[in-house]
MITORDREN-506142 format. One record per residue (C-alpha): x, y, z; residue in three letters. Coordinates in steps of 0.1 Angstrom, whole numbers. Layout:
REM MITORDREN-506142
REC  east north    up resn
REC     X     Y     Z  ALA
...
This chain:
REM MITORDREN-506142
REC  east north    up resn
REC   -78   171    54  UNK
REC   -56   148    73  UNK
REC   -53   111    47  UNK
REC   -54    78    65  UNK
REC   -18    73    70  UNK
REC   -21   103    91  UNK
REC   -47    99   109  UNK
REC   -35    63   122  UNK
REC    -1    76   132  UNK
REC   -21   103   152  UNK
REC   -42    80   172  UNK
REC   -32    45   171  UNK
REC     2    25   174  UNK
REC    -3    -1   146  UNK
REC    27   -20   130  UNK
REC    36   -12    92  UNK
REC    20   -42    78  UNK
REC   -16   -38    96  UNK
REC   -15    -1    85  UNK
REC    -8   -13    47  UNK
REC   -42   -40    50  UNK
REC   -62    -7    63  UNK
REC   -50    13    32  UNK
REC   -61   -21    10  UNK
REC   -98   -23    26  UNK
REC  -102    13    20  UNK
REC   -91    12   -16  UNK
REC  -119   -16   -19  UNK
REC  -146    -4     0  UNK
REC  -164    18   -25  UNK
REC  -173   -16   -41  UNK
REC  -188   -24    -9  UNK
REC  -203     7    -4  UNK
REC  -218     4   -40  UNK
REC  -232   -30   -37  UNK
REC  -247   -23     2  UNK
REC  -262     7    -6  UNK
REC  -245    19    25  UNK
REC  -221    42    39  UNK
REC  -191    27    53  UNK
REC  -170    40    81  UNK
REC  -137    28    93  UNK
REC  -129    33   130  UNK
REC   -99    26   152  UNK
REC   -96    23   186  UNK
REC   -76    55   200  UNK
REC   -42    45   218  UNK
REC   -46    42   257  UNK
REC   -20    73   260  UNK
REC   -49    95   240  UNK
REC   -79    89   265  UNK
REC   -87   103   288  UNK
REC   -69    86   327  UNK
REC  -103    68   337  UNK
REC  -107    50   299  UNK
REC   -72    36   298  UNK
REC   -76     0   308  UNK
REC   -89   -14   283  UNK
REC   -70   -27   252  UNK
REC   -81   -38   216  UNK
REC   -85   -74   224  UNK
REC  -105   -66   258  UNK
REC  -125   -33   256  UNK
REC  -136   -21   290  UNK
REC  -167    -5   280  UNK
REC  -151    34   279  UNK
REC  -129    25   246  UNK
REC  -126    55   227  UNK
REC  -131    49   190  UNK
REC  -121    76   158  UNK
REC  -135    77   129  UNK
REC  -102    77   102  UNK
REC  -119    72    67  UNK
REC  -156    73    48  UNK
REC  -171    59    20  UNK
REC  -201    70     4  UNK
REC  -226    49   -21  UNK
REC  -227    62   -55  UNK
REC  -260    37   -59  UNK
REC  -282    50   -29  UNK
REC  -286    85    -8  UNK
REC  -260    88    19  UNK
REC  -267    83    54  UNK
REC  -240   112    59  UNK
REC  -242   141    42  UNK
REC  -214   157    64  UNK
REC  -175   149    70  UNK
REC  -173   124   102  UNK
REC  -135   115    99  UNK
REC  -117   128   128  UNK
REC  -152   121   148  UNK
REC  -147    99   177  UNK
REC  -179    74   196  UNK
REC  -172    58   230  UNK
REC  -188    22   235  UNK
REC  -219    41   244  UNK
REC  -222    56   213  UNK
REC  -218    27   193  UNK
REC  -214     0   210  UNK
REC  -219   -22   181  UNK
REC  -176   -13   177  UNK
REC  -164   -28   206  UNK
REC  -186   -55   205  UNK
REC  -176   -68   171  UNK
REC  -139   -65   182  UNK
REC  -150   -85   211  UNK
REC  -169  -111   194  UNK
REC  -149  -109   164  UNK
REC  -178  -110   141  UNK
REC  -202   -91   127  UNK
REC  -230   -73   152  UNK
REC  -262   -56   142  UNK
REC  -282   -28   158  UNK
REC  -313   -47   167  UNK
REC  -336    -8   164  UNK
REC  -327    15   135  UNK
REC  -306    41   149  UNK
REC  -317    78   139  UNK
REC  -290   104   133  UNK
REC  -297   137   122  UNK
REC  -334   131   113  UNK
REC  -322   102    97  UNK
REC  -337    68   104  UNK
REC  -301    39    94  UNK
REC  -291     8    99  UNK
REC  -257     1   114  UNK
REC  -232   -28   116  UNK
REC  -200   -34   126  UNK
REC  -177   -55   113  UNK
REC  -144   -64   120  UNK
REC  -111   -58   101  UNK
REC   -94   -87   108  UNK
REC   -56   -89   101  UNK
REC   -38  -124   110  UNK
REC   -56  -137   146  UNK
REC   -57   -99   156  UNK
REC   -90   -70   153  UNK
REC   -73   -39   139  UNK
REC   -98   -17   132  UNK
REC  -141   -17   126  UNK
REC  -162    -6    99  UNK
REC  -192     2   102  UNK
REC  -220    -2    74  UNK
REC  -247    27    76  UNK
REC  -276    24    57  UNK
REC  -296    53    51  UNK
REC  -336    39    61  UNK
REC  -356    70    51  UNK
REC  -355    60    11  UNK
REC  -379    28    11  UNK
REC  -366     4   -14  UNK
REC  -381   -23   -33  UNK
REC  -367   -55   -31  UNK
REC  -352   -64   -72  UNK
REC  -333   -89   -88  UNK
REC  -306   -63   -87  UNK
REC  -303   -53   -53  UNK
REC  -306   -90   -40  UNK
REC  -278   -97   -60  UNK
REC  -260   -67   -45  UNK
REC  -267   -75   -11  UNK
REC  -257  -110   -14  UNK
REC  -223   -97   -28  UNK
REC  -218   -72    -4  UNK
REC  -225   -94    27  UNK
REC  -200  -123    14  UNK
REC  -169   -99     8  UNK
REC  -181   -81    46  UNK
REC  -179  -113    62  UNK
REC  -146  -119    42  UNK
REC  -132   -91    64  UNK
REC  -142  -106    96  UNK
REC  -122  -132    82  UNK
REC   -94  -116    73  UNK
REC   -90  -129    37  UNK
REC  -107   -98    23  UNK
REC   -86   -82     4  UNK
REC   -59  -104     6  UNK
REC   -17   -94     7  UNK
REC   -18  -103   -33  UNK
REC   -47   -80   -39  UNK
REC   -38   -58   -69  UNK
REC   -30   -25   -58  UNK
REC   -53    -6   -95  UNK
REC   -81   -11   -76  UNK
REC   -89    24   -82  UNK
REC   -88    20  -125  UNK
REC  -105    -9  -120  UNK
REC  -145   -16  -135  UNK
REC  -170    -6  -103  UNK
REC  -201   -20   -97  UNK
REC  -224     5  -120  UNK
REC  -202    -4  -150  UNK
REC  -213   -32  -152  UNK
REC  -212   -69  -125  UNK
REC  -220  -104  -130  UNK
REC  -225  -132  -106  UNK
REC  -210  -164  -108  UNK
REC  -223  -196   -88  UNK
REC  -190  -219   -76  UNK
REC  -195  -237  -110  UNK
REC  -189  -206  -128  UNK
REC  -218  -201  -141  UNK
REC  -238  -169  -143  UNK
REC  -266  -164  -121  UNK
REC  -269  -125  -122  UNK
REC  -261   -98  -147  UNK
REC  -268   -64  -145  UNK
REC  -283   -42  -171  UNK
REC  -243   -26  -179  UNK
REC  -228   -59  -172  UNK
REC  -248   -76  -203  UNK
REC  -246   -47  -222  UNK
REC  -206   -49  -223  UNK
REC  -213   -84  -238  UNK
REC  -236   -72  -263  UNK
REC  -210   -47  -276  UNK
REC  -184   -78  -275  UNK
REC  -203  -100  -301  UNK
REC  -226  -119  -275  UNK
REC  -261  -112  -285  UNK
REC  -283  -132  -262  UNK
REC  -287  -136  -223  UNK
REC  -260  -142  -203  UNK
REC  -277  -160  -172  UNK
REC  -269  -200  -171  UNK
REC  -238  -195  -193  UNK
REC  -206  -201  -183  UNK
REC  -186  -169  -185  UNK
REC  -151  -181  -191  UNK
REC  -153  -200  -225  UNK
REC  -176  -175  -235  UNK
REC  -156  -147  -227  UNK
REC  -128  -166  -242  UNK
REC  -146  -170  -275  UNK
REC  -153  -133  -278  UNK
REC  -116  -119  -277  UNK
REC   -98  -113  -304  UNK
REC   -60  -120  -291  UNK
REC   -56  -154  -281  UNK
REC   -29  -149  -257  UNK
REC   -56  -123  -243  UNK
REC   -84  -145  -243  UNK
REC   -63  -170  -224  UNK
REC   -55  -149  -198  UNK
REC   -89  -135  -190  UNK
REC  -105  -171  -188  UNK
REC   -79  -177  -162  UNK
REC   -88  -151  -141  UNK
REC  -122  -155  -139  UNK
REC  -113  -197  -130  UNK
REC   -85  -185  -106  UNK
REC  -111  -162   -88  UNK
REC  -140  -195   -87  UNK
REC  -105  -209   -72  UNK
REC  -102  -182   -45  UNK
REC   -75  -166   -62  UNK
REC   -75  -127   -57  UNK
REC   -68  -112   -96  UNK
REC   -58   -75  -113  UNK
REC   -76   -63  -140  UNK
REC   -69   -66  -175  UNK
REC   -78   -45  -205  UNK
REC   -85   -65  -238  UNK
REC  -101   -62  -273  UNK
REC  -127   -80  -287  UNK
REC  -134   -95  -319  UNK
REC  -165   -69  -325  UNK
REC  -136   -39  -318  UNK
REC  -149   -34  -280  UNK
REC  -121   -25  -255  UNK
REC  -130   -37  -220  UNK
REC  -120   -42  -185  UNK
REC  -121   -74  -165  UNK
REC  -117   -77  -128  UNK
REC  -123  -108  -112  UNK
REC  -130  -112   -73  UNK
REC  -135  -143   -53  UNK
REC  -163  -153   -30  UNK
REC  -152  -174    -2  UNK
REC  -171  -165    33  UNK
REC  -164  -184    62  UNK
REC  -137  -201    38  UNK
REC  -167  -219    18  UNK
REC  -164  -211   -17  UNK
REC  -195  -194   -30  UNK
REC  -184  -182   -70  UNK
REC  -168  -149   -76  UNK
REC  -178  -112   -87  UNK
REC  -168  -107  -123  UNK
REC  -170   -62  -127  UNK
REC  -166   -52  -166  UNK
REC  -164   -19  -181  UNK
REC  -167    -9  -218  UNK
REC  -143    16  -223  UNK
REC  -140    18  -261  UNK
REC  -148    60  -259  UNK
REC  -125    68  -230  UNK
REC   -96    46  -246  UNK
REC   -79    81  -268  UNK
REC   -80   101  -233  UNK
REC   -67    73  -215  UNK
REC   -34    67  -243  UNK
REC   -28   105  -242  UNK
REC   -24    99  -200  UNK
REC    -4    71  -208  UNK
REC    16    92  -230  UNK
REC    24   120  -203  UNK
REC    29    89  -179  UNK
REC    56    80  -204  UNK
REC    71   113  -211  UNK
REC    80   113  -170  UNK
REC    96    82  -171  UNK
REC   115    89  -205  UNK
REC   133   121  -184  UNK
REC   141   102  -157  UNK
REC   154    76  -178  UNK
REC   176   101  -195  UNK
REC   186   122  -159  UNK
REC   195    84  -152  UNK
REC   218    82  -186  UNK
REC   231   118  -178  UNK
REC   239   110  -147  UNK
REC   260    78  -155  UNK
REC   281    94  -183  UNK
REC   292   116  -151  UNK
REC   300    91  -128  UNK
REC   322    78  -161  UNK
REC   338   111  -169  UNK
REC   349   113  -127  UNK
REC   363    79  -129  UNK
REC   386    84  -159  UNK
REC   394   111  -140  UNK
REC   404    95  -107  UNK
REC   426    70  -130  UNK
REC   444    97  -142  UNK
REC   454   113  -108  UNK
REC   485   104   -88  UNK
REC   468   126   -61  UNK
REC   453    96   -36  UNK
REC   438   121   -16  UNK
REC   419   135   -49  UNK
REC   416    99   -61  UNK
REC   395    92   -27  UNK
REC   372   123   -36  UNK
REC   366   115   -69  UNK
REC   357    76   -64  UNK
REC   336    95   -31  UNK
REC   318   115   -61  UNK
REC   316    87   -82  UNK
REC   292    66   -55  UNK
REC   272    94   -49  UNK
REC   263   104   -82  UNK
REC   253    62   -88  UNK
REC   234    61   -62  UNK
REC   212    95   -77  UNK
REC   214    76  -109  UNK
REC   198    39   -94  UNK
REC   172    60   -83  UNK
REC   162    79  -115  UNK
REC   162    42  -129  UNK
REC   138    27  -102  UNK
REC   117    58  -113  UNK
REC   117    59  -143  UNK
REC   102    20  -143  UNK
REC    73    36  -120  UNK
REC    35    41  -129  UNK
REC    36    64   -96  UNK
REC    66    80   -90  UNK
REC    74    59   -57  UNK
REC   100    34   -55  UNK
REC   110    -1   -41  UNK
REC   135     9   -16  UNK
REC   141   -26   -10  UNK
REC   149   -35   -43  UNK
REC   165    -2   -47  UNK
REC   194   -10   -22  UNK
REC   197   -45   -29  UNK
REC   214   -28   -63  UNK
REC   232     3   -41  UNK
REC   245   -12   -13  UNK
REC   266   -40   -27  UNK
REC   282    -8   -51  UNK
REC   292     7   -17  UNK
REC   309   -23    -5  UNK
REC   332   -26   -33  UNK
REC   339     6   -33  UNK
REC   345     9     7  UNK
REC   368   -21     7  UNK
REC   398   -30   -15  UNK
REC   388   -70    -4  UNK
REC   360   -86     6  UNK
REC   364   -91    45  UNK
REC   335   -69    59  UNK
REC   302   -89    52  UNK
REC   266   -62    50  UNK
REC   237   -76    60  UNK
REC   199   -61    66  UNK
REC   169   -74    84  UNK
REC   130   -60    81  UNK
REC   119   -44    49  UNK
REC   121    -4    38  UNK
REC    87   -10    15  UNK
REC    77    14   -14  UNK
REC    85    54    -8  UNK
REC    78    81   -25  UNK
REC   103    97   -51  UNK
REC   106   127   -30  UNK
REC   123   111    -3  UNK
REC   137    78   -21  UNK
REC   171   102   -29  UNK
REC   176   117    -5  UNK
REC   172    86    18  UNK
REC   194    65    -6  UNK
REC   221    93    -1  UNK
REC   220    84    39  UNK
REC   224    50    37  UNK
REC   245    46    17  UNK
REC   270    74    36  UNK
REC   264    58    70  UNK
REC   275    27    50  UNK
REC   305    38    35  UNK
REC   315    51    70  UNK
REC   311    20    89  UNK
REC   330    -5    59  UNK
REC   354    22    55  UNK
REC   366    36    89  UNK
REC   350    10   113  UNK
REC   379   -18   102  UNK
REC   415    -3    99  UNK
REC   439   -33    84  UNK
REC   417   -51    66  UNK
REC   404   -66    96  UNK
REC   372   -92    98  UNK
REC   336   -76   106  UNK
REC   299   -70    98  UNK
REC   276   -40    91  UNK
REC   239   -46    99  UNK
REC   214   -30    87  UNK
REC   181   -32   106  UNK
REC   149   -16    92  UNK
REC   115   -11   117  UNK
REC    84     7    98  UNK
REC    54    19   113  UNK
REC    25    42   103  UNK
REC    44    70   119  UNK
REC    79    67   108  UNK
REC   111    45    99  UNK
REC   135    38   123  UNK
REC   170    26   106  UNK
REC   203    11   125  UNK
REC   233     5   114  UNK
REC   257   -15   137  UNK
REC   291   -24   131  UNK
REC   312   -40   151  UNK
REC   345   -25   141  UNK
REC   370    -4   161  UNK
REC   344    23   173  UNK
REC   340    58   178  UNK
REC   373    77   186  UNK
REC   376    99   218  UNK
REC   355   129   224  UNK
REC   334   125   191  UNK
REC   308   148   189  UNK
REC   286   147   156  UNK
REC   277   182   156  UNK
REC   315   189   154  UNK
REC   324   164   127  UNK
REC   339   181    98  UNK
REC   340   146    77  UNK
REC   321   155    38  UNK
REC   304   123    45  UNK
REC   288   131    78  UNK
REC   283   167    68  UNK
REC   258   155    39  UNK
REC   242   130    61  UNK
REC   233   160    84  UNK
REC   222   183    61  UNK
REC   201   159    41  UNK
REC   182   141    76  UNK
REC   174   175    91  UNK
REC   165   196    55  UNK
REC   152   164    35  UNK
REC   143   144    54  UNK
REC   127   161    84  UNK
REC   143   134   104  UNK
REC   167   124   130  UNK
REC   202   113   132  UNK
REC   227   101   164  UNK
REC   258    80   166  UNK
REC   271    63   194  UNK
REC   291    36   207  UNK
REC   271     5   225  UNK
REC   292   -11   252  UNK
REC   295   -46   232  UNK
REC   321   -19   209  UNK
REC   317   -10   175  UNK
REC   293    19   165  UNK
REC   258    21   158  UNK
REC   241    50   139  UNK
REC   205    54   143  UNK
REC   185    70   123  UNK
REC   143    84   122  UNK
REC   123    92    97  UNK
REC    84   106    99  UNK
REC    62    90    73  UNK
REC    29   104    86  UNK
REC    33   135    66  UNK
REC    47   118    31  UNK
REC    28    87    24  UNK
């Protein structure tokens, strides 16, 4: 089964950034799904190099009626029957099909079938809304209500409803979820364990039956509809810095604030979860979703995951120490030879096995065994320049951001750079000559596309990488082709100097 990264490096062309907001609305939507009691699809429109000749004229701001649309993710209600019993990712619908998809990209709001629309036997509803990102449509979803399980109309499900259809249009707008949305969505309280409704005052106008029964175990015996949740909530938990922080949240989301969730005890001994989400459709505000969970039975399993979650980090924190008292060992060692040829391999050694070590350290400080590669080499790269250069007269600098990797590739991509570095501050500048390295970072859905420019002496005659019998280059090689799966050319622009360029494939890692 192809993920969502995949599938949008397959059939679209979408930057980075608009790729990451598609990966934040699908780890939201099963609260939408949940409180619709819908199925929710997610469709992009195919790149104009994937249809067929006659459909390629239109583009995403102007369909021409052909668009070709794939289906690249589903969600399924956990509170109603599913309007899809079978697997539709990978499907794709023309504007004919559904032309509710190009209309809503069109329009840029949200479009309803006038008719239910029957699918397999199956009498549903659809919508289509669009999944705005900046001033630009990047993609549609498409809400799918199974109609052949008549329900009655209850405080509960208008609640629901309403909830759903202010976070939906939120989409359309484009401030749902928002850049700061907290990326534990997915330990995070859902709607069945329990959701309350605030009005813009903050005060409670809906609870469900799980929602008021997490209260009850907390020390609040009576109704909670008409009461203001955040001093109450306050009152009810035992830690005061705890009780603090929760009340905030739930103001900052009246406030339009997006927040993450917190766990906290209560005075009665009750552990739960908070997550607080704002209401603001059409930018008017319009109170906020507050989803609780009592998780006072689950709490032992959830330390002893926590514990093996530690017991990761804890090795790579050690691999990290290990790793350092090398790098020490080599450069006592380097000190102590008169060899400068052997003095140059060892301080070579002593980079390398840093930058293995600054790695180990970024992991072991992560939940998820991916790292920060920006943060990462804002730590490696300055190491390289002192190392490269006996004097500070070649400046680094980078442009566009690396974002978060997995640890797979974080090492051996840390290796890379940080060669391709050392070459250019290195070689590039005989004499102690003036220049600049720079560093320029592109990321997409697909891949990575790295340059490194100098503007130094350049490449000497009749270079040929393949032939290069440099240590340095020789690593870079083998770990872009083996590692990385990517690939790697040098060459010398005609403004002089030498840029390396480098390509990495995401598609298959993230």
């Amino acid at each position: 089964m192809s993920t969502l990264a995949e599938l949008l490096a397959e059939h679209t062309g979408l930057s980075g950034e608009a790729a990451d907001h598609l990966q934040l609305v699908v780890a939201e939507w099963q609260l939408l799904a949940d409180l619709s009691f819908a199925d929710f699809l997610l469709w992009v429109p195919v790149d104009a190099g994937e249809r067929p000749a006659e459909h390629a004229a239109g583009d995403l701001g102007e369909p021409d009626g052909t668009d070709d649309f794939v289906c690249v993710a589903q969600a399924r209600p956990t509170t109603a029957p599913t309007a899809h019993p079978e697997d539709v990712v990978g499907a794709r619908f023309t504007t004919a099909d559904h032309p509710q998809l190009s209309r809503a990209i069109r329009e840029v709001r949200i479009c309803r079938e006038e008719d239910p629309h029957w699918y397999l036997d199956l009498p549903m509803r659809r919508e289509a809304i669009p999944v705005s990102f900046g001033d630009t449509v990047v993609a549609v979803l498409s809400r799918e209500t199974n109609l052949a399980a008549p329900r009655v109309p209850s405080p509960l499900e208008i609640a629901y409803l309403g909830s759903a259809a202010d976070l939906c249009q939120m989409i359309a707008d484009g401030t749902f979820p928002s850049a700061g949305s907290p990326t534990d969505v997915h330990t995070s309280p859902r709607v069945g364990d329990g959701l309350i409704r605030l009005d813009s005052a903050g005060g409670v106008v809906f609870a469900s039956p799980n929602g008021l029964s997490a209260y009850h175990r907390m020390g609040h015996e009576s109704d909670l509809v008409g009461v203001r949740l955040a001093p109450l909530t306050r009152s009810l938990i035992r830690d005061p810095f705890d009780a603090t922080e929760v009340s905030h949240r739930i103001l900052d989301a009246l406030d339009g604030k997006p927040g993450s969730r917190i766990e906290v005890d209560s005075r009665r001994g009750a552990v739960v979860l908070f997550r607080a989400l704002p209401l603001r459709p059409a930018g008017q505000p319009a109170g906020a979703l507050v989803l609780v969970r009592d998780v006072t039975e689950v709490k032992r399993r959830d330390r002893a995951l926590m514990s093996k979650d530690a017991t990761i980090r804890e090795i790579h924190h050690r691999v990290k120490n290990n790793l350092q008292t090398v790098a020490a060992l080599l450069r006592l060692q380097s000190r102590r030879t008169s060899n400068r040829e052997a003095r140059h391999a060892l301080s070579d050694s002593v980079r390398r096995v840093t930058s293995i070590a600054m790695v180990h350290e970024a992991l072991s400080m992560s939940v998820d065994e991916r790292v920060d590669l920006d943060k990462l080499l804002d730590n490696v790269l300055p190491m390289v320049g002192e190392v490269a250069t006996a004097e500070p007269h070649v400046s680094l600098e980078r442009s566009g951001s690396f974002g978060v990797v997995a640890a797979e590739i974080a090492t051996p991509l840390v290796m890379v750079l940080t060669e391709l570095v050392q070459n250019a501050m290195g070689h590039a500048f005989p004499d102690s000559r003036p220049g600049k390295v720079e560093i320029t970072v592109e990321r997409s859905a697909r891949r990575m596309d790295v340059l490194i420019r100098d503007d130094g002496q350049g490449l000497p005659a009749g270079f040929s990488l393949e032939r290069a019998d440099g240590l340095g280059l020789q690593i870079v090689r083998t770990l872009v082709e083996s590692e990385l799966c990517g690939s790697l050319s040098l060459r010398g622009p005609r403004s002089g100097g030498t840029e390396a360029a480098l390509r990495i494939p995401l598609s298959r890692r993230l």
